[in-house]
mmCIF file of the C-alpha atoms, coordinates in Angstrom:
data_MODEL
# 
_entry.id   MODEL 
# 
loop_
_atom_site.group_PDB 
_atom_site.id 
_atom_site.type_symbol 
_atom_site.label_atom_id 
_atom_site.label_alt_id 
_atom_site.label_comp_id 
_atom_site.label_asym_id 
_atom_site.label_entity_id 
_atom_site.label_seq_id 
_atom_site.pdbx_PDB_ins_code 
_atom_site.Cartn_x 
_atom_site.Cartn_y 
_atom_site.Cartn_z 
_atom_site.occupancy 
_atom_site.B_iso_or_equiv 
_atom_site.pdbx_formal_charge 
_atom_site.auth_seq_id 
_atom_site.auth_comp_id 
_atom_site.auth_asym_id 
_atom_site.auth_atom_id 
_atom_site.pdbx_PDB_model_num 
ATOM 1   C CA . UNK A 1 1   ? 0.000  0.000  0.000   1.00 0.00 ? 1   UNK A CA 1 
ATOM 2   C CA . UNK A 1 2   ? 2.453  2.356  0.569   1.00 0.00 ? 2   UNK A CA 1 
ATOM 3   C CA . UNK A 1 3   ? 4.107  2.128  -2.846  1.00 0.00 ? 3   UNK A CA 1 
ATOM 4   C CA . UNK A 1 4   ? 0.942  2.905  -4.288  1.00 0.00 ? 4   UNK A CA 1 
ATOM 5   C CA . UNK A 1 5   ? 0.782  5.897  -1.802  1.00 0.00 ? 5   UNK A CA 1 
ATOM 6   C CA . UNK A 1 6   ? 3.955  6.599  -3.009  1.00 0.00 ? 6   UNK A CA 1 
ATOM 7   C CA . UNK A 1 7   ? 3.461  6.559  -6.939  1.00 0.00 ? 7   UNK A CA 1 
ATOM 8   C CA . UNK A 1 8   ? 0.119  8.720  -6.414  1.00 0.00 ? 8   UNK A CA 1 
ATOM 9   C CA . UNK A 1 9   ? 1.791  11.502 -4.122  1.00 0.00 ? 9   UNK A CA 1 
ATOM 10  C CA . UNK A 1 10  ? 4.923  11.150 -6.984  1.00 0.00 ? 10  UNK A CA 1 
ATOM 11  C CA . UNK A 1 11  ? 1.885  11.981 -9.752  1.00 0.00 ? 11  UNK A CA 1 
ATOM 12  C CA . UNK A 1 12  ? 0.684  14.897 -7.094  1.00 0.00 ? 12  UNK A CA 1 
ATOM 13  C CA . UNK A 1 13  ? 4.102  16.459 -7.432  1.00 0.00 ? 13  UNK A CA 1 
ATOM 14  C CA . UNK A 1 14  ? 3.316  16.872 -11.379 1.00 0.00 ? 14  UNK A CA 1 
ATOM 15  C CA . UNK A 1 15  ? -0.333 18.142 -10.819 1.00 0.00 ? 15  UNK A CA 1 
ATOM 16  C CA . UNK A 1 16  ? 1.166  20.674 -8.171  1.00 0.00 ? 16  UNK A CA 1 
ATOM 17  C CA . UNK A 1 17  ? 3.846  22.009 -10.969 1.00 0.00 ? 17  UNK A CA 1 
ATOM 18  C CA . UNK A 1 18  ? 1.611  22.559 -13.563 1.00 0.00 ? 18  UNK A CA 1 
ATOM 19  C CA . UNK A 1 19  ? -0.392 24.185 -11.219 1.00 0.00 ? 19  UNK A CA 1 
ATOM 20  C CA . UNK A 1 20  ? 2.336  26.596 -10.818 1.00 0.00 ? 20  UNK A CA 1 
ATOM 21  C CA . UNK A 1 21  ? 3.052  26.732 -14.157 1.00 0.00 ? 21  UNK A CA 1 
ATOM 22  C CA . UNK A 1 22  ? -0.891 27.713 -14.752 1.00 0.00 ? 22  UNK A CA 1 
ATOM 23  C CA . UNK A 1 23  ? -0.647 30.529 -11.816 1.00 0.00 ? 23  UNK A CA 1 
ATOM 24  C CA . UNK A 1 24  ? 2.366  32.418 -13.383 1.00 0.00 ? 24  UNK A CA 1 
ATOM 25  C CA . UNK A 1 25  ? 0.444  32.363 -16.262 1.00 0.00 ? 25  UNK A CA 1 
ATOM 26  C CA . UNK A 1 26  ? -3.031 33.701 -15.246 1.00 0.00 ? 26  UNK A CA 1 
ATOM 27  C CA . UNK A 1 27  ? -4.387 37.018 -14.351 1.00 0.00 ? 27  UNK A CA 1 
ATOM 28  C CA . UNK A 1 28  ? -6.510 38.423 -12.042 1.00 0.00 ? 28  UNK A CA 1 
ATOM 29  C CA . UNK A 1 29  ? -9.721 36.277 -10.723 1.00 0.00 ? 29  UNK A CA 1 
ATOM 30  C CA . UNK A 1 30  ? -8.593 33.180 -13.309 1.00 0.00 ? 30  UNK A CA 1 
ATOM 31  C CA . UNK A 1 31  ? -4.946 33.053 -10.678 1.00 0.00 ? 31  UNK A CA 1 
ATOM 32  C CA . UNK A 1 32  ? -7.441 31.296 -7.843  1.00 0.00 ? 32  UNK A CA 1 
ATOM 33  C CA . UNK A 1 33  ? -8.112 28.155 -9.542  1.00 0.00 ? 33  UNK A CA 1 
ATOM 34  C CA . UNK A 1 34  ? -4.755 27.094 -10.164 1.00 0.00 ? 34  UNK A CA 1 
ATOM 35  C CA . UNK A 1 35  ? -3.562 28.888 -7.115  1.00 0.00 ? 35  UNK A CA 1 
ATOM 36  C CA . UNK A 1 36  ? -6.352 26.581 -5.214  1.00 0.00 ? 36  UNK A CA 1 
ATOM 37  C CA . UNK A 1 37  ? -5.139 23.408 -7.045  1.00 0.00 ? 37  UNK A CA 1 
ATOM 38  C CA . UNK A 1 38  ? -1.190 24.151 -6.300  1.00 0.00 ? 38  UNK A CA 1 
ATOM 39  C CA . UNK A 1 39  ? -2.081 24.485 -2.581  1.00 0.00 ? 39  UNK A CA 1 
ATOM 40  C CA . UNK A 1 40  ? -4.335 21.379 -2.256  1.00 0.00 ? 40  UNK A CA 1 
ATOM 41  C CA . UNK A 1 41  ? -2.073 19.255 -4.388  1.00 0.00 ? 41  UNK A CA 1 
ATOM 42  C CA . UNK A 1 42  ? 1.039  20.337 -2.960  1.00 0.00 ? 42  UNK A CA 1 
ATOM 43  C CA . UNK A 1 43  ? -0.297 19.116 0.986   1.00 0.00 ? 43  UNK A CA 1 
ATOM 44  C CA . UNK A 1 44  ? -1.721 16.040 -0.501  1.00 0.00 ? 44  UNK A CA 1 
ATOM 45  C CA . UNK A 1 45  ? 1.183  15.207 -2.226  1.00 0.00 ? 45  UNK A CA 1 
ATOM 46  C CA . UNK A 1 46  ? 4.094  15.675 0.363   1.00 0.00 ? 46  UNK A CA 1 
ATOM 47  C CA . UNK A 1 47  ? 1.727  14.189 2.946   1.00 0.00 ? 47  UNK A CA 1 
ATOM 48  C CA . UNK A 1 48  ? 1.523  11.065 0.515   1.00 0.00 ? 48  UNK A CA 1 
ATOM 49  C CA . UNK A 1 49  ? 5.089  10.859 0.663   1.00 0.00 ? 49  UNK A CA 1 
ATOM 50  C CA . UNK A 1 50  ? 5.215  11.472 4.485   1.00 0.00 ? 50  UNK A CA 1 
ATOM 51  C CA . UNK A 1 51  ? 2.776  8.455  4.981   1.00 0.00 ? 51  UNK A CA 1 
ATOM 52  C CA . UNK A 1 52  ? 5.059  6.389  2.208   1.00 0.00 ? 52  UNK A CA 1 
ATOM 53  C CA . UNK A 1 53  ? 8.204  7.366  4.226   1.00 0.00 ? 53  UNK A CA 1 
ATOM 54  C CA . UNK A 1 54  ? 7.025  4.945  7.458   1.00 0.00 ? 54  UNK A CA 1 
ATOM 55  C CA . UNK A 1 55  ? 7.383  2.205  6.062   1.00 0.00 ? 55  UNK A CA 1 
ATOM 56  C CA . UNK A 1 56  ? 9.832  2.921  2.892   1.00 0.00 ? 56  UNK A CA 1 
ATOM 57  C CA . UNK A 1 57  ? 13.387 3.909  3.417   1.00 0.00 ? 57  UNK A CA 1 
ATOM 58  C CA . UNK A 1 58  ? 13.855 7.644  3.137   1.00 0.00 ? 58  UNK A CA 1 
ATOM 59  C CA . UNK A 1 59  ? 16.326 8.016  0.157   1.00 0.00 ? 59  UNK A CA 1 
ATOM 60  C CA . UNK A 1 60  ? 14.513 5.572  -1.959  1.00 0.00 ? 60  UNK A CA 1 
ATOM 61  C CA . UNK A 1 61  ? 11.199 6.937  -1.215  1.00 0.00 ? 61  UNK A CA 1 
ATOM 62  C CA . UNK A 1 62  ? 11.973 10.464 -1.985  1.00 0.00 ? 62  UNK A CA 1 
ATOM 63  C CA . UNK A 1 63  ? 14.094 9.537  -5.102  1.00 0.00 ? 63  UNK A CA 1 
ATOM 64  C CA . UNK A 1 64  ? 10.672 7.668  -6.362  1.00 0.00 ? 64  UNK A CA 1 
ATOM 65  C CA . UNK A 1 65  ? 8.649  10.653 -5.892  1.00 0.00 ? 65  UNK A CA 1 
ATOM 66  C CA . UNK A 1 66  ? 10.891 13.019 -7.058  1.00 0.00 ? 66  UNK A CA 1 
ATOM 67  C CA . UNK A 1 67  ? 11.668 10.734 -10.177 1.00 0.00 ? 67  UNK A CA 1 
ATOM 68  C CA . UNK A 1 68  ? 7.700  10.191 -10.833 1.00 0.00 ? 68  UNK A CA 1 
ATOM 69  C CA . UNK A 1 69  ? 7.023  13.511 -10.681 1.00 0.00 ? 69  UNK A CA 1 
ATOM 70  C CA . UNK A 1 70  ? 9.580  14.637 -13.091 1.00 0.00 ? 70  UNK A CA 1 
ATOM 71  C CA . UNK A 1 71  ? 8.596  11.812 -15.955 1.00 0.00 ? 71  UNK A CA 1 
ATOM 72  C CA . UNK A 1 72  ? 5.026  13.102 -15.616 1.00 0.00 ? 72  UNK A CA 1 
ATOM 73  C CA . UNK A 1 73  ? 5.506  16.838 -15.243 1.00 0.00 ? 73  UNK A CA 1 
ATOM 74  C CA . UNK A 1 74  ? 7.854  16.749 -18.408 1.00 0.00 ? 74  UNK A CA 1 
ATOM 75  C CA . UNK A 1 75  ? 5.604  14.240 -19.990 1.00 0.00 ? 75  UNK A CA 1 
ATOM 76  C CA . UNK A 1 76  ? 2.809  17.215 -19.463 1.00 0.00 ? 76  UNK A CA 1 
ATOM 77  C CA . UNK A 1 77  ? 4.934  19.828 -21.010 1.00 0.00 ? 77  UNK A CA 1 
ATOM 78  C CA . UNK A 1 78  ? 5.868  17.674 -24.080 1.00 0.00 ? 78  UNK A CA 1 
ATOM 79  C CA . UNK A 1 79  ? 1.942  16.942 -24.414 1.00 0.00 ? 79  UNK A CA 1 
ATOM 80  C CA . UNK A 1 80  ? 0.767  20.892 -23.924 1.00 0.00 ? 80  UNK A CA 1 
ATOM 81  C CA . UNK A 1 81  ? 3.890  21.929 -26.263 1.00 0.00 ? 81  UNK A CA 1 
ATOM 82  C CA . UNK A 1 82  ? 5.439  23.962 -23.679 1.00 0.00 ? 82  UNK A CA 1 
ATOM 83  C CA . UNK A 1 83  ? 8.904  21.785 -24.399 1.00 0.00 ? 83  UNK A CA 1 
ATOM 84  C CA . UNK A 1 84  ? 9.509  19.413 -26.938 1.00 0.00 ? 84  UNK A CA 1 
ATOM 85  C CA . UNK A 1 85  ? 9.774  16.121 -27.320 1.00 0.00 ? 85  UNK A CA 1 
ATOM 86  C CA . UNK A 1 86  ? 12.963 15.268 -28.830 1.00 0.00 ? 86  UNK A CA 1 
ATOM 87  C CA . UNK A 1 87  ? 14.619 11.693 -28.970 1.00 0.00 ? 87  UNK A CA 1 
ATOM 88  C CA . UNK A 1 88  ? 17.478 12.658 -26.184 1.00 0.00 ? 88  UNK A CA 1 
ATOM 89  C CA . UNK A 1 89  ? 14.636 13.912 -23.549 1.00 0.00 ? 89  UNK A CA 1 
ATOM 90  C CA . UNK A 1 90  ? 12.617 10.947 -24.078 1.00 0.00 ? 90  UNK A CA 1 
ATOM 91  C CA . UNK A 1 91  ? 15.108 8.582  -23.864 1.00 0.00 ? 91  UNK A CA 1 
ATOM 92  C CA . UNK A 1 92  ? 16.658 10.161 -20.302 1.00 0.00 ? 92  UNK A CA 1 
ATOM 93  C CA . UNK A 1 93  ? 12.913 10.312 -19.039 1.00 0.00 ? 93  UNK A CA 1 
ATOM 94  C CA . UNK A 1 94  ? 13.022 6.726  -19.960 1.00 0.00 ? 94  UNK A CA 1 
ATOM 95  C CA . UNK A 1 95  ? 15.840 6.310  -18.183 1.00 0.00 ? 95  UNK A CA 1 
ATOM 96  C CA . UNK A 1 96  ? 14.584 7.728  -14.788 1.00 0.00 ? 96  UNK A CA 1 
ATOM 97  C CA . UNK A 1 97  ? 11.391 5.665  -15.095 1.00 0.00 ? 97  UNK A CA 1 
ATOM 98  C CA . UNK A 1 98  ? 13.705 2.637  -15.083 1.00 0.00 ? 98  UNK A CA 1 
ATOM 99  C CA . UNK A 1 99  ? 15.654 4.225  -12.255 1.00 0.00 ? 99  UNK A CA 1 
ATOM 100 C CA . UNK A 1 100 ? 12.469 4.386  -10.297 1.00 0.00 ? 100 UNK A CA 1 
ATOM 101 C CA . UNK A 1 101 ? 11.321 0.769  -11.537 1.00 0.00 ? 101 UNK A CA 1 
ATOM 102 C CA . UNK A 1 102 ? 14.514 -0.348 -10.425 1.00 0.00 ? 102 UNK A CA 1 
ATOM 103 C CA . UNK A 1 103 ? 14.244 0.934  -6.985  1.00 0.00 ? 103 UNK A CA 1 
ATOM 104 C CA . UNK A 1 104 ? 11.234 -0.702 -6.231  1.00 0.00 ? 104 UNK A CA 1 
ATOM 105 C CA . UNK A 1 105 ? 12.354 -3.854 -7.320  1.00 0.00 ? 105 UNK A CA 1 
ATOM 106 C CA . UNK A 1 106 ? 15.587 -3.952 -5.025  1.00 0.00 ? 106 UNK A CA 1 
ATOM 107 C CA . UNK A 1 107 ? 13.449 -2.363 -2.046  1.00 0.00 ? 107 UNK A CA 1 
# 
């Protein structure tokens, strides 16, 4: 259970940076929603990773969420076109999802 605890607060991370992305980008009244999302998603997220870190081992559970959150933020940019998707960046975000695979399998 607390993998899975893990994996979703990892996929929080990414909600909470685009989020943040969103309320740079916004003026005015349309800032709150975002601003709203980025606070909720940031608490639910490192509190996910608080609850993974009892019975997971500290480095490997914060290199999983940090490494889940970066394949799926970057996966979100490449998807709205804010970066692109070129062979080099796919293959290293390939790479950290095997880093993160791996982890869990020697844990």
């Amino acid at each position: 259970m607390s993998w899975l605890i893990l994996i979703l607060s990892g996929a929080l991370e990414a909600v909470w940076a685009a989020a943040l992305h969103r309320t740079s980008q916004a003026k005015g009244r349309r800032r709150i929603m975002p601003a709203a999302l980025f606070l909720i998603s940031v608490i639910a997220s490192t509190g996910g990773l608080a609850v993974a870190m009892q019975s997971i081992p500290t480095g490997t559970a914060y290199a999983v969420w940090v490494g889940v959150g970066v394949v799926l933020t970057s996966a979100y940019a490449m998807v709205t076109n804010v970066e692109r998707a070129t062979a080099a960046r796919l293959l290293l975000l390939a790479g950290i999802a095997a880093c993160v695979v791996g982890l869990k399998v020697v844990a």
